[in-house]
C-alpha positions in Angstrom: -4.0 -20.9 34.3 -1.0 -18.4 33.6 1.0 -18.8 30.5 3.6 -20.7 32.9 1.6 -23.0 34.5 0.2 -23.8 31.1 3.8 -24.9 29.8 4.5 -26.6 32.7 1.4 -29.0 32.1 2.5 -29.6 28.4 5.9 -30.2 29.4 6.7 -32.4 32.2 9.8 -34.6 31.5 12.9 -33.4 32.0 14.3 -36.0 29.6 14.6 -35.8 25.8 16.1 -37.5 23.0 16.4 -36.0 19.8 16.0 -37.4 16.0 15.5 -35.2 12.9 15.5 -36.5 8.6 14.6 -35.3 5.6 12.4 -37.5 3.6 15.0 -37.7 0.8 17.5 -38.7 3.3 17.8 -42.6 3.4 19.2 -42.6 6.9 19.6 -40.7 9.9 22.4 -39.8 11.9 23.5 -41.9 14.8 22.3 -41.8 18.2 25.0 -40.5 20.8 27.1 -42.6 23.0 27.0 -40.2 25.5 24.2 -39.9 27.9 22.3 -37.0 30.0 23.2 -36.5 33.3 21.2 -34.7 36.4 22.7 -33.1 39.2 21.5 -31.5 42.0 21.3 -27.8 41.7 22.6 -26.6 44.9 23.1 -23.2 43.5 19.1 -22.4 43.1 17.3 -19.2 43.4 14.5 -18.5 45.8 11.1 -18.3 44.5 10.4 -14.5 44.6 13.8 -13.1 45.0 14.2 -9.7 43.4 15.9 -9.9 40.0 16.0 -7.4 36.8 14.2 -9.4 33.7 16.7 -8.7 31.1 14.6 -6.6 28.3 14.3 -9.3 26.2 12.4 -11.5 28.5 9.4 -8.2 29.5 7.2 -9.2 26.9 5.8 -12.8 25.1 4.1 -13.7 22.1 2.9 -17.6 21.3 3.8 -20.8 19.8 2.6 -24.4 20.3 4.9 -26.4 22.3 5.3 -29.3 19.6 7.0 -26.2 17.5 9.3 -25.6 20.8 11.0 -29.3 19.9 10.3 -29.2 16.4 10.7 -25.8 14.9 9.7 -25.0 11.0 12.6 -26.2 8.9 15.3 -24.2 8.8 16.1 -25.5 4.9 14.0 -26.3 2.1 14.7 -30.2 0.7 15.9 -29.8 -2.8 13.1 -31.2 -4.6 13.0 -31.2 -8.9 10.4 -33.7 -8.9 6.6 -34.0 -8.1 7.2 -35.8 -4.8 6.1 -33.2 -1.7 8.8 -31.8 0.2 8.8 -33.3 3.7 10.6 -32.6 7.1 10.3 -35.2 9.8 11.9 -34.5 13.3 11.1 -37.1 16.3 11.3 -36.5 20.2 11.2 -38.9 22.5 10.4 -38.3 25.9 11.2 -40.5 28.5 9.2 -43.7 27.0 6.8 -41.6 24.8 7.6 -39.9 21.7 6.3 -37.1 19.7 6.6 -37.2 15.9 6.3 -33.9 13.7 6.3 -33.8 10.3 5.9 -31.0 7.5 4.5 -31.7 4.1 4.8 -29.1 1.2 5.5 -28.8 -2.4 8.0 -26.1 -1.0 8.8 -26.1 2.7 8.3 -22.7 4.6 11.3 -22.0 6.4 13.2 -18.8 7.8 11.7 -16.2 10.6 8.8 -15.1 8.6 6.8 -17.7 8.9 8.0 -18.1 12.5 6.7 -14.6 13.2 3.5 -15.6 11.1 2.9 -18.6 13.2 3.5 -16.5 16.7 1.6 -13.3 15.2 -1.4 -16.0 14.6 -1.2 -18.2 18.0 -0.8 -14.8 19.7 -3.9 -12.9 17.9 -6.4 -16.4 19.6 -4.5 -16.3 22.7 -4.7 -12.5 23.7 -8.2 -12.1 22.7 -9.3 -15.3 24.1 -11.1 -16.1 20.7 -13.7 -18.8 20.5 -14.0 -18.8 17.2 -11.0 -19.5 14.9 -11.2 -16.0 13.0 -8.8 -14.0 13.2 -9.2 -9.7 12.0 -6.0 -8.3 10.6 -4.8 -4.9 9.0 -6.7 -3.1 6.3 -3.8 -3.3 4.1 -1.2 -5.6 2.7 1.6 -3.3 3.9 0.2 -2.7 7.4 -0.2 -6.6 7.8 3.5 -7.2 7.2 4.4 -4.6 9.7 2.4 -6.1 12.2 2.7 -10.0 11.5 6.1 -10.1 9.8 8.3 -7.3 11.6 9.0 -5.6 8.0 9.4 -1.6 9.1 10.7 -0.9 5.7 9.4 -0.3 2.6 11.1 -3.8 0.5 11.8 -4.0 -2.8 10.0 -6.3 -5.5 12.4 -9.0 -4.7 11.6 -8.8 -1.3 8.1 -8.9 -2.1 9.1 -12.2 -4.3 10.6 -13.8 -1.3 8.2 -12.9 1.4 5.3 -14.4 -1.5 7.3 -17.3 -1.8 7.3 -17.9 2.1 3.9 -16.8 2.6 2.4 -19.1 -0.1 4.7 -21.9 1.0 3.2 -21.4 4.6 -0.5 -21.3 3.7 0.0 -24.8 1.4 2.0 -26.7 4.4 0.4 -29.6 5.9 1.4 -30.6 9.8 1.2 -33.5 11.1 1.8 -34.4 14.9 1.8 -37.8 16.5 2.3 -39.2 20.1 3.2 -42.5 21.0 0.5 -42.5 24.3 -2.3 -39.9 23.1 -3.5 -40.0 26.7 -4.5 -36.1 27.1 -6.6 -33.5 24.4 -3.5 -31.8 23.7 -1.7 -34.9 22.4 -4.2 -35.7 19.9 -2.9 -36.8 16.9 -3.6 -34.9 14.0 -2.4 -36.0 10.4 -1.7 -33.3 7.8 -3.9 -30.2 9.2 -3.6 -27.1 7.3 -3.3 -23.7 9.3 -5.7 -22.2 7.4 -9.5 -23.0 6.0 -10.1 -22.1 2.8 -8.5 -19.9 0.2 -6.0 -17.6 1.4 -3.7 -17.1 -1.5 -4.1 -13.6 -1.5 -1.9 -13.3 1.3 0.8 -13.7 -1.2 -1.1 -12.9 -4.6 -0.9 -9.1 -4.9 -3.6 -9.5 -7.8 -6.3 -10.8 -5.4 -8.4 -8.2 -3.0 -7.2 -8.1 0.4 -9.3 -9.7 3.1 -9.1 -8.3 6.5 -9.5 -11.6 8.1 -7.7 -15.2 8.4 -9.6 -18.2 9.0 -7.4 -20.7 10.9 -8.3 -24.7 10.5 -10.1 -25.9 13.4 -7.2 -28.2 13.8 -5.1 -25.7 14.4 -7.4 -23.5 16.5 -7.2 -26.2 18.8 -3.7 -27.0 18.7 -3.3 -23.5 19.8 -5.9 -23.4 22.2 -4.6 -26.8 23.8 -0.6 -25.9 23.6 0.3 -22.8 23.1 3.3 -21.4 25.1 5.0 -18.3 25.7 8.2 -17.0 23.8 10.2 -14.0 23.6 8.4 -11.3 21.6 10.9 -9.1 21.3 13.5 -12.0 20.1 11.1 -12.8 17.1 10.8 -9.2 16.5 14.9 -8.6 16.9 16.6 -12.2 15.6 16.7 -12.1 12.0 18.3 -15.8 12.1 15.8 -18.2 12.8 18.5 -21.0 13.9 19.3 -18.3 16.9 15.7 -18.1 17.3 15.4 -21.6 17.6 18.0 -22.2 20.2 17.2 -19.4 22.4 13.3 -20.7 22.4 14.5 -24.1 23.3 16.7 -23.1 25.7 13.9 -20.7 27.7 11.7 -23.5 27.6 14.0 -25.9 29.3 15.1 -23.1 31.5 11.7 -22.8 32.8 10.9 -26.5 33.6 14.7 -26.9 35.3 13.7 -24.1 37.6 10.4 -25.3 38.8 12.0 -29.1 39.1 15.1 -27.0 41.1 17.1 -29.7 38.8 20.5 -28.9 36.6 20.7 -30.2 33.1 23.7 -31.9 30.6 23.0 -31.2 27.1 25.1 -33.4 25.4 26.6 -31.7 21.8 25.1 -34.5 19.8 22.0 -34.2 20.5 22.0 -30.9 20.3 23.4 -31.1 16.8 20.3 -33.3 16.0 17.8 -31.0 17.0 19.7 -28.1 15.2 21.7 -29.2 13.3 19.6 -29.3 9.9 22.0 -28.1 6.9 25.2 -28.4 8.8 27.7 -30.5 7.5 30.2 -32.1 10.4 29.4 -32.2 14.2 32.8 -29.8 14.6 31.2 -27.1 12.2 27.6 -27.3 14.4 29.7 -27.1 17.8 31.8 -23.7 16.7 27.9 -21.9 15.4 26.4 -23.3 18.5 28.7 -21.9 20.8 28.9 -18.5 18.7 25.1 -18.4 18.8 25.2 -19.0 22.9 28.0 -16.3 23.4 25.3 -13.8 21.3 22.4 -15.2 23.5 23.9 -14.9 26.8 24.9 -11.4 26.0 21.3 -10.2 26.3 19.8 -13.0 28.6 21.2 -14.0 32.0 21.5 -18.2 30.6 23.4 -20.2 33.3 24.7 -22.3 30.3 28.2 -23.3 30.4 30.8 -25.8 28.2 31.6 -28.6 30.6 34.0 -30.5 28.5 34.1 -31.0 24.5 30.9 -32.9 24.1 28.3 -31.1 27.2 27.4 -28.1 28.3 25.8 -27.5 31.5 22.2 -25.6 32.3 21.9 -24.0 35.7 18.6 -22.9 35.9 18.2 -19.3 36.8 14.8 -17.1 37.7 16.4 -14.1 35.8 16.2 -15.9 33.1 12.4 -16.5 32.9 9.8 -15.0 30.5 7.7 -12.2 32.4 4.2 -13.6 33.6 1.3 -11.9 32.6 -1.5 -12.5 34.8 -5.1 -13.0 33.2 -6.9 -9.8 33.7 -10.2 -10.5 36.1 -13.0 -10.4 33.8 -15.2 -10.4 37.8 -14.0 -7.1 38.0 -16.3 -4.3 38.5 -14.5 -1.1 37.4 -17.1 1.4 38.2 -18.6 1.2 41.3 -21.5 2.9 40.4 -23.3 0.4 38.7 -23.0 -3.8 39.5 -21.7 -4.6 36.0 -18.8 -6.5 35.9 -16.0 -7.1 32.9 -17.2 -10.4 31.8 -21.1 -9.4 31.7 -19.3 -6.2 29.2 -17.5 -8.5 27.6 -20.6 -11.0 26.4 -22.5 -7.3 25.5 -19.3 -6.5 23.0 -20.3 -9.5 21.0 -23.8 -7.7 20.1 -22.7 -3.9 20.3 -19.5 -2.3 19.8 -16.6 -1.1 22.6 -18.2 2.4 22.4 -21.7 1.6 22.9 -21.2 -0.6 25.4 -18.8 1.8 27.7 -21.0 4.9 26.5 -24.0 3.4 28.1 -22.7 2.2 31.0 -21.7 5.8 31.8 -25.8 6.6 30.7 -26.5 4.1 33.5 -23.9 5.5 35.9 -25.0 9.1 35.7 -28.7 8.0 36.3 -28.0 5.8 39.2 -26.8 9.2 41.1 -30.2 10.1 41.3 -31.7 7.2 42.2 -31.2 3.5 42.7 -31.6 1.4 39.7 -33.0 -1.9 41.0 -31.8 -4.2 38.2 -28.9 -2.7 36.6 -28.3 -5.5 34.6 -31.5 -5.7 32.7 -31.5 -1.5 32.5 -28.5 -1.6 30.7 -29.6 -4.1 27.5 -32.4 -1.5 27.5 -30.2 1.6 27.3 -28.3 -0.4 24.4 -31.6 -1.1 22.7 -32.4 2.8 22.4 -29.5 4.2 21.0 -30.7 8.3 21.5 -30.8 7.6 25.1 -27.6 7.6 25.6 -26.2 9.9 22.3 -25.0 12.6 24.4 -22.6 10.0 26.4 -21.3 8.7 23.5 -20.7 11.4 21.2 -18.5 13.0 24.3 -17.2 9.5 24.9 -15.5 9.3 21.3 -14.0 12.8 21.8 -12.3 12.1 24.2 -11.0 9.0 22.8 -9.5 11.2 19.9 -8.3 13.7 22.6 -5.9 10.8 23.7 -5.0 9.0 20.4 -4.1 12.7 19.5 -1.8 13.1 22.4 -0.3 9.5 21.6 0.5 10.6 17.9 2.2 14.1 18.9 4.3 11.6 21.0 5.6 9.9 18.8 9.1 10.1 17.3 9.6 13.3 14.5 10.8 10.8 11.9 7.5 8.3 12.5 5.1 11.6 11.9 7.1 12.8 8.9 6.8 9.3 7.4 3.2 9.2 7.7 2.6 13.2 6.4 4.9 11.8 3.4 2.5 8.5 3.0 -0.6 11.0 3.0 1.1 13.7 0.7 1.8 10.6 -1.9 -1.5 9.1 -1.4 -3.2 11.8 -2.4 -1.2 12.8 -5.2 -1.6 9.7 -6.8 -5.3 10.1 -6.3 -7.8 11.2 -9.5 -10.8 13.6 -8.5 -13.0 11.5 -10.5 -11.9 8.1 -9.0 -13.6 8.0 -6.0 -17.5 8.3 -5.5 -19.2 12.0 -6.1 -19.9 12.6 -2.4 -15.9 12.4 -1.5 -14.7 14.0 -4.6 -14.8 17.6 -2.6 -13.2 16.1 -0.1 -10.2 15.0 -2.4 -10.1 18.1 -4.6 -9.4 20.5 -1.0 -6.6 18.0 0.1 -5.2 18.0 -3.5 -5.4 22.1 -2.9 -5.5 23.2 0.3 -5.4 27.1 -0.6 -8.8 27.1 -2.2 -12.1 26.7 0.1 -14.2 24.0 -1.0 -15.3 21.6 2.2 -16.0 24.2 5.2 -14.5 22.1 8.4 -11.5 21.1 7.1 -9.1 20.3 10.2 -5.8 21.1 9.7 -3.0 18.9 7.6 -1.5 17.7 11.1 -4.9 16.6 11.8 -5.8 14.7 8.8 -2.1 12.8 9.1 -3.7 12.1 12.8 -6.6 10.3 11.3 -4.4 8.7 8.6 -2.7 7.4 11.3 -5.2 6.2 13.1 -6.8 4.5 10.0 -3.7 2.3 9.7 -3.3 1.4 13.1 -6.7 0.1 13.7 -7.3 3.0 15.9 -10.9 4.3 16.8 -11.9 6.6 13.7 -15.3 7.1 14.4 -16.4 10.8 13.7 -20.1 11.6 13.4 -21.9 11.0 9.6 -22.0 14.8 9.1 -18.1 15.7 10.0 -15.1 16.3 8.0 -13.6 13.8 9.5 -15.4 11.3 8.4 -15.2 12.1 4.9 -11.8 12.0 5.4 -12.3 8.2 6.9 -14.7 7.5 3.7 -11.6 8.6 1.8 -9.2 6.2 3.3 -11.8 3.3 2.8 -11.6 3.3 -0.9 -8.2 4.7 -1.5 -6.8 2.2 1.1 -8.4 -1.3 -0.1 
């Protein structure tokens, strides 16, 4: 199932009343006197008409749908006492109801644990993971580039407040209740953690890095079950996470309006229910919600319109909608020399690396031009059992991996290479001789003085900023054992813990 047929199974009523509280509120606010209204949309697109996605929409990341009508808090509850902090938000949906709560001694809240959240449902979706591991960056400040959106080096009170968020999001408890459980998905689930286990030094910088998070197998469910595409390049761009919210909401909704070819009232109230959190006066809500929707509909074609002081009016629109990605076909055979498809490559990559794997099926498709090869299934596990056979193959196959990354790097911008020839240059500096193990030390000492000859092979300095680059980007860095490149990876491994 695509990523929109899978929303449209999670969300199938069109709908939905809104209630949100904070524990240490003692009441709620009222339910609105005005009701939602359909009309016929007489003003619907064709399926399949040509339209230009706005940029915003050509690429998704995750979330689970529950976090669609019940987003992390946007505010912390002001909390001096040893009572948990606790946000409950209710939705209910036609006679059913979904109930979310967070529990915390300090609520996360702002985008970077929404970008957290997405980086991790994405991460299990992408891969297709069946296990609820999840492999991140070799280093701290890699990992909030990638999961965080952070491009700049931040000072230590940034580093305070992204701790604070990060701990905050590790130690929150969800819970998640429906009123008719009737379906996997609506399971109820009563404070889960996102995480197994000991992860505080995602936000301790006195504890090693791990290059791995282990999600609860609550979660890993919950993702595998509901997860639903969003904007990527909104959670990358927004830096307010109330903007965020909206235009998330509003995508969703867009989506299920176009397939039911339905319009939609939203009625201010509860609009100011849903969103409303830390905003005094209905009047005050109305004049940021209708700044927010003038910003949103700037960069994405929303049909959304004020039609009188208390509505506004959703036209559903295909221009509007989140680019599909179709599921690559794993049945695929990409060479035709041999009969091995994707998914038969795909089950060998859990027992042998990418390389091998691809390195011996061109072994196997160089041998089958001289003669058929009867069972090419059961010939290749024996190529990958004798590693020699096919050395050649791979050793050529790895070149020409770094021929490309190579040309990738000398593409990018000036400013990005002089960054990372600066990150090497300090890096080194900053690195004693006799810190490292004796085998590397020559390795170090020649970088530290390039105009004396003391490791023959050497590549040049815009080399060696290629292979820091590639280190940090998770890129293939594999060199054979006798190379100067790979001292030069054996370097990064212990100066780069």
């Amino acid at each position: 199932m695509d990523d929109c047929g899978r929303l449209q199974s999670i969300f199938n009523y069109p709908y939905i009343l809104y209630y949100c509280y904070y524990s240490s509120l003692n009441s709620t606010n009222k339910q609105s006197k005005y009701s939602q209204t359909y009309q016929d949309n007489t003003s619907f697109l064709n399926p399949g008409s040509g339209v230009d996605l706005s940029p915003i929409l050509e690429d998704v990341t995750y979330t689970i749908s529950p976090l669609i009508h019940v987003p992390i808090p946007l505010h912390n509850c002001s909390n001096k006492t040893t009572i948990k902090s606790r946000y409950k938000q209710s939705v209910i949906i036609g006679s059913d109801s979904l109930t979310v709560e967070y529990i915390g001694d300090v609520l996360p809240t702002g985008i970077y644990p929404r970008r957290l959240f997405s980086y991790l449902c994405k991460q299990i979706i992408r891969t297709r993971s069946k296990t609820p591991i999840i492999a991140i960056p070799r280093s701290r400040a890699q990992f909030y580039k990638e999961a965080l959106g952070i491009n700049y080096v931040p000072s230590s009170k940034d580093l305070d407040a992204i701790s604070q968020q990060l701990k905050a999001f590790i130690k929150c408890q969800l819970s998640l209740s429906y009123s008719n459980p009737n379906d996997k998905s609506r399971k109820q689930r009563d404070s889960i953690n996102f995480v197994n286990g000991d992860h505080a030094w995602l936000y301790d910088d006195n504890l090693n890095w791990q290059q791995q998070i282990i999600l609860s197998d609550d979660f890993f469910d919950l993702i595998k079950l509901t997860a639903v595409p969003i904007s990527a390049r909104a959670l990358e761009e927004f830096s307010n996470s109330l903007k965020l919210d909206i235009l998330n909401y509003l995508l969703y909704q867009n989506y299920n309006l176009f397939i039911k070819k339905i319009n939609y009232s939203f009625q201010i109230e509860l609009l100011y229910e849903l969103f409303g959190s830390g905003i005094p006066t209905l009047n005050e809500f109305r004049r940021v919600f209708n700044r927010i929707l003038t910003e949103i509909k700037e960069v994405i074609p929303l049909d959304i319109t004020a039609t009188d002081k208390y509505s506004y009016l959703l036209i559903p629109s295909e221009a509007a909608l989140l680019k599909q990605h179709k599921r690559r076909k794993t049945n695929e055979i990409k060479d035709q020399l041999i009969v091995i498809n994707e998914d038969y490559k795909d089950k060998l990559k859990q027992n042998y690396s990418e390389i091998d794997v691809e390195a011996a099926c061109i072994y196997v498709s160089k041998r089958s031009q001289s003669g058929e090869i009867r069972h090419p299934y059961a010939y290749l596990r024996d190529v990958l059992k004798n590693p020699s056979w096919y050395q050649r193959e791979r050793v050529n196959f790895i070149s020409n991996i770094h021929k490309l990354q190579y040309q990738e790097y000398q593409n990018l911008p000036e400013e990005q290479r002089k960054i990372n020839a600066r990150f090497f240059k300090d890096l080194i500096s900053k690195t004693h001789i006799y810190s490292v193990p004796v085998e590397i030390q020559p390795m170090v000492e020649q970088l530290k003085y390039p105009e004396r000859f003391i490791v023959k092979g050497i590549p040049n300095f815009d080399y060696c900023c290629y292979i820091v680059w590639a280190y940090l980007h998770r890129k293939v860095t594999e060199f054979t054992s006798i190379s100067t490149e790979k001292k030069l990876v054996n370097l990064l491994q212990v100066i780069c813990k």
